[in-house]
TIVO-2410 file (N, C-alpha, C; in nm, 3 decimals):
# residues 74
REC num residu      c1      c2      c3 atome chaine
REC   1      X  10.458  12.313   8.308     N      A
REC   1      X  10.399  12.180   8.305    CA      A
REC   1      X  10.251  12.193   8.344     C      A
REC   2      X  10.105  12.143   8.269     N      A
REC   2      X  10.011  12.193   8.335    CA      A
REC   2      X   9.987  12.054   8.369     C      A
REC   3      X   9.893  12.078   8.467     N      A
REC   3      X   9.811  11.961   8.541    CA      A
REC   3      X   9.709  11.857   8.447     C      A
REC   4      X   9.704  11.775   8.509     N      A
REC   4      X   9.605  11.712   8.436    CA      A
REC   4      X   9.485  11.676   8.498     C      A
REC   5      X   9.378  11.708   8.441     N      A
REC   5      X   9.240  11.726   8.522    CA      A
REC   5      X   9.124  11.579   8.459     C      A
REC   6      X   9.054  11.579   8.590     N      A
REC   6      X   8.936  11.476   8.543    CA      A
REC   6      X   8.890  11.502   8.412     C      A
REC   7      X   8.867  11.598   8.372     N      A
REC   7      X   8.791  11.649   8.216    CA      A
REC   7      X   8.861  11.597   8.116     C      A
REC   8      X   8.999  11.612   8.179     N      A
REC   8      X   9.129  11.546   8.068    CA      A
REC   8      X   9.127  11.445   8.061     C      A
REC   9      X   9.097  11.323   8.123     N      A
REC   9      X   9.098  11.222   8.113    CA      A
REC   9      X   8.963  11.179   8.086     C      A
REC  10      X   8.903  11.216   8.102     N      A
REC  10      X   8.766  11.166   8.058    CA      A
REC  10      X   8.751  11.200   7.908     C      A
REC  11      X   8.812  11.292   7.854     N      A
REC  11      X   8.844  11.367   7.694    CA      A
REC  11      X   8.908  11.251   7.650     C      A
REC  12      X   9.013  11.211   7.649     N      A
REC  12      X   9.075  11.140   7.629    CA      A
REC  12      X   9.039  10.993   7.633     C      A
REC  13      X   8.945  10.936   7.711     N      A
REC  13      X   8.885  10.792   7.708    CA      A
REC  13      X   8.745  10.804   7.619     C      A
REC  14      X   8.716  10.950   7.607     N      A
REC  14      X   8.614  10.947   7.516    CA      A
REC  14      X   8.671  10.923   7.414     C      A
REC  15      X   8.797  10.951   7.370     N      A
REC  15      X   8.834  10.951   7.190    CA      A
REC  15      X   8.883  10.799   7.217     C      A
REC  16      X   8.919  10.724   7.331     N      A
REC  16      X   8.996  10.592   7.300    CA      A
REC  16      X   8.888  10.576   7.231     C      A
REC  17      X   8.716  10.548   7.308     N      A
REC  17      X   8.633  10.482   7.308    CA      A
REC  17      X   8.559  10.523   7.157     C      A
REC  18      X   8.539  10.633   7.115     N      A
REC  18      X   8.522  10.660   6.978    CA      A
REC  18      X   8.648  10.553   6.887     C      A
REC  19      X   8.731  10.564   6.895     N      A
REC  19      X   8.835  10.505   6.832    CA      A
REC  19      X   8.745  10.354   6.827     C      A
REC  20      X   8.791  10.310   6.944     N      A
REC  20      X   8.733  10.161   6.980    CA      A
REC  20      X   8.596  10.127   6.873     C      A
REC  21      X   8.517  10.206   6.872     N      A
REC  21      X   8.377  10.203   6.784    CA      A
REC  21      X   8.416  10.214   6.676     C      A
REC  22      X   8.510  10.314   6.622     N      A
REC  22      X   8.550  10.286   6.452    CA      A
REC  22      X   8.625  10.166   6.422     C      A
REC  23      X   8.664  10.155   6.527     N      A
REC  23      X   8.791  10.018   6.446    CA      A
REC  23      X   8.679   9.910   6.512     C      A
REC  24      X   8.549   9.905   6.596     N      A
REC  24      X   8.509   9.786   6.590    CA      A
REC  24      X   8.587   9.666   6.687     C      A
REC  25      X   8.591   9.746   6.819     N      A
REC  25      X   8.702   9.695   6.888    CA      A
REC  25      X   8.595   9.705   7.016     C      A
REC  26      X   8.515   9.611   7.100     N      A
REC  26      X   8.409   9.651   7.148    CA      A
REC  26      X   8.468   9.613   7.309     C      A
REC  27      X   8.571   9.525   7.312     N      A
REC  27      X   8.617   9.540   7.468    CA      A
REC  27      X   8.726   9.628   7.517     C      A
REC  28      X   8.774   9.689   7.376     N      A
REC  28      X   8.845   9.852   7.421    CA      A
REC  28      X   8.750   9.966   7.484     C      A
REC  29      X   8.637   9.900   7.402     N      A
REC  29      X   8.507  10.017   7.391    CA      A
REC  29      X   8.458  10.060   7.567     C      A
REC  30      X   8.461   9.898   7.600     N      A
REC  30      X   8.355   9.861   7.734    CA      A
REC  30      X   8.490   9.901   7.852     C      A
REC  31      X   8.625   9.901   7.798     N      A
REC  31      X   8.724   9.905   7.917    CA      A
REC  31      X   8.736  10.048   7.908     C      A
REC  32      X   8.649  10.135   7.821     N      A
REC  32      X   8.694  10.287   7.827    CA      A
REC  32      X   8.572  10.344   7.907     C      A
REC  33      X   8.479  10.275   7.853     N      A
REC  33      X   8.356  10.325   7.924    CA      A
REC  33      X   8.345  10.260   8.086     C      A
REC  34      X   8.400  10.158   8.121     N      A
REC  34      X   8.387  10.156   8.272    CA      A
REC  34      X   8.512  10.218   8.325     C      A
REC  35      X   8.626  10.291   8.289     N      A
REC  35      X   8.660  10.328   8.339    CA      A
REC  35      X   8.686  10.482   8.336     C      A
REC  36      X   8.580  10.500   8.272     N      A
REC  36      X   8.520  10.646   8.310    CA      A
REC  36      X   8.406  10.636   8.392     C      A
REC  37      X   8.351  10.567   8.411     N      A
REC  37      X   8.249  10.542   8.532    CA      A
REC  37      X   8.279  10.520   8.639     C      A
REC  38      X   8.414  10.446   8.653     N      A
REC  38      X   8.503  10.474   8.786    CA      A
REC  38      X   8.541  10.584   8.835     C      A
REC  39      X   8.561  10.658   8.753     N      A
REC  39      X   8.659  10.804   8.739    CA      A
REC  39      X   8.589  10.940   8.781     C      A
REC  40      X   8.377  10.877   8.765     N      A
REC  40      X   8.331  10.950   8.816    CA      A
REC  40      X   8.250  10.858   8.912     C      A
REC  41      X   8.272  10.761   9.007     N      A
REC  41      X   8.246  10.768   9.139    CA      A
REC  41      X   8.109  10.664   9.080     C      A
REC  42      X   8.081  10.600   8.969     N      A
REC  42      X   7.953  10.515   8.925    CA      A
REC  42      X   7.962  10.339   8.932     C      A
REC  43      X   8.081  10.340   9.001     N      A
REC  43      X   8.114  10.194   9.012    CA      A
REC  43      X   8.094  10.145   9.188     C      A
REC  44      X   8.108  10.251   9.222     N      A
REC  44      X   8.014  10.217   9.371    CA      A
REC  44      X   7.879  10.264   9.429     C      A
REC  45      X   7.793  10.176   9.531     N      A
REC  45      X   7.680  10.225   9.506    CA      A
REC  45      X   7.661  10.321   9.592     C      A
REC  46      X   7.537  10.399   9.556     N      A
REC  46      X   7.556  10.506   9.623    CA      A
REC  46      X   7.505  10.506   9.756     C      A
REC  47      X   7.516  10.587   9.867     N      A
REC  47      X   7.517  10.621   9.990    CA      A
REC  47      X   7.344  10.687   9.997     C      A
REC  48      X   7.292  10.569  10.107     N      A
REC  48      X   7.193  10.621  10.155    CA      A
REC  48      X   7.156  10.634  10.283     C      A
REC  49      X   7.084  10.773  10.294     N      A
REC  49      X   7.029  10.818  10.428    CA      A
REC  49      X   7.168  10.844  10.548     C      A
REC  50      X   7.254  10.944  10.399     N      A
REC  50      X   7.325  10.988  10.495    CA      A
REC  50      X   7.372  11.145  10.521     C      A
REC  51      X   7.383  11.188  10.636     N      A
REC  51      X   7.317  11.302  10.639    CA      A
REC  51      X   7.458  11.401  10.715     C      A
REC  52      X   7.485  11.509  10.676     N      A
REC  52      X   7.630  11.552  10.723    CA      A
REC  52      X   7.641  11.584  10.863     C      A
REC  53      X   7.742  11.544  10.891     N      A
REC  53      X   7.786  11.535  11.096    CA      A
REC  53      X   7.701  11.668  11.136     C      A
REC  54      X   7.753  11.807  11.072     N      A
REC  54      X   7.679  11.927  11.070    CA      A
REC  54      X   7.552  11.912  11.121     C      A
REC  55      X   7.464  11.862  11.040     N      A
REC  55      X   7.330  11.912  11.035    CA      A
REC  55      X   7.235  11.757  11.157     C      A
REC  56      X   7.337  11.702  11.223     N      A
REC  56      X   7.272  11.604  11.307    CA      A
REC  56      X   7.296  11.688  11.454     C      A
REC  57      X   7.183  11.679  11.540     N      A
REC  57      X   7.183  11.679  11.645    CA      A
REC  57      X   7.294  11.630  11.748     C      A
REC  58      X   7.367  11.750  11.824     N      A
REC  58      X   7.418  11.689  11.955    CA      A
REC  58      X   7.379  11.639  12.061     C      A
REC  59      X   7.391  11.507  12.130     N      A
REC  59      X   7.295  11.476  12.223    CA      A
REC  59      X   7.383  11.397  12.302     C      A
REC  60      X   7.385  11.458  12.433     N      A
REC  60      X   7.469  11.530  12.576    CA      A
REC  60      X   7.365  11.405  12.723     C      A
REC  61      X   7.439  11.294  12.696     N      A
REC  61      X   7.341  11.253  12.817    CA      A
REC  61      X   7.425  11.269  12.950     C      A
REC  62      X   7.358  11.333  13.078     N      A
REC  62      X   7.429  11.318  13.171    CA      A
REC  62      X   7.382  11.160  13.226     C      A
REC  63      X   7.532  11.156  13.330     N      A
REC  63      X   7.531  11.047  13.395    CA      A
REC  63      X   7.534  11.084  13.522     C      A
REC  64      X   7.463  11.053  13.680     N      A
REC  64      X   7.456  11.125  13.810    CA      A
REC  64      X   7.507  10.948  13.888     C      A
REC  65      X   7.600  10.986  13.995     N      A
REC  65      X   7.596  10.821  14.032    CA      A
REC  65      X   7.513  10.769  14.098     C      A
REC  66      X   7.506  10.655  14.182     N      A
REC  66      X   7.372  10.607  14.251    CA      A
REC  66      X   7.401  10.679  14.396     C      A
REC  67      X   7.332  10.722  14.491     N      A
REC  67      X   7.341  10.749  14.577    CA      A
REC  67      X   7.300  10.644  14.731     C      A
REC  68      X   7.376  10.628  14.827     N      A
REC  68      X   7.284  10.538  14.956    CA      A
REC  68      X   7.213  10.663  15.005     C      A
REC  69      X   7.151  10.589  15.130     N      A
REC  69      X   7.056  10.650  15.175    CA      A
REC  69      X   7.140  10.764  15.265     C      A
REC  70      X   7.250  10.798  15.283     N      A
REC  70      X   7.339  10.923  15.351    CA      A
REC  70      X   7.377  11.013  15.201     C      A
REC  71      X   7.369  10.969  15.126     N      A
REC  71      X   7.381  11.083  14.996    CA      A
REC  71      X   7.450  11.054  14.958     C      A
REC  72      X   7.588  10.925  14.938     N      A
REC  72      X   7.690  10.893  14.974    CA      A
REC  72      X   7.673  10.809  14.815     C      A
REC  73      X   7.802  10.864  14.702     N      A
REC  73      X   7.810  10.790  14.616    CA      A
REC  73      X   7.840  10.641  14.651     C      A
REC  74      X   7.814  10.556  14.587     N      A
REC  74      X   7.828  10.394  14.562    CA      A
REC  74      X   7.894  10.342  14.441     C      A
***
């Protein structure tokens, strides 16, 4: 049984959508073409100024408690 891959389906909505254009069928056309634009990630918008957990700075604040005047946490 082989798998079926994004390429495959995108092969395949290409020929609906060819189809759709010969027979003159233009909201088969538009339902093949947005949903290959789904299929590659073009129906949401894209992500900005974002930058991978990796490559951001760790930043370590200490906290010391308050001290009285005997040295004596509070």
């Amino acid at each position: 049984m082989s798998r079926l891959t994004l390429d495959d389906l995108l092969n395949q909505l290409e020929q609906a959508r060819q189809i759709a254009i010969e027979e003159r069928k233009p909201a088969a056309m538009i339902q093949a073409t947005a949903t290959m634009a789904k299929l590659i990630g073009l129906d949401k918008p894209p992500m900005k100024d974002v930058e991978p957990i990796a490559n951001r700075p760790t930043v370590i604040r200490l906290i010391a408690p308050t001290l009285d005047s005997n040295g004596k946490a509070v």
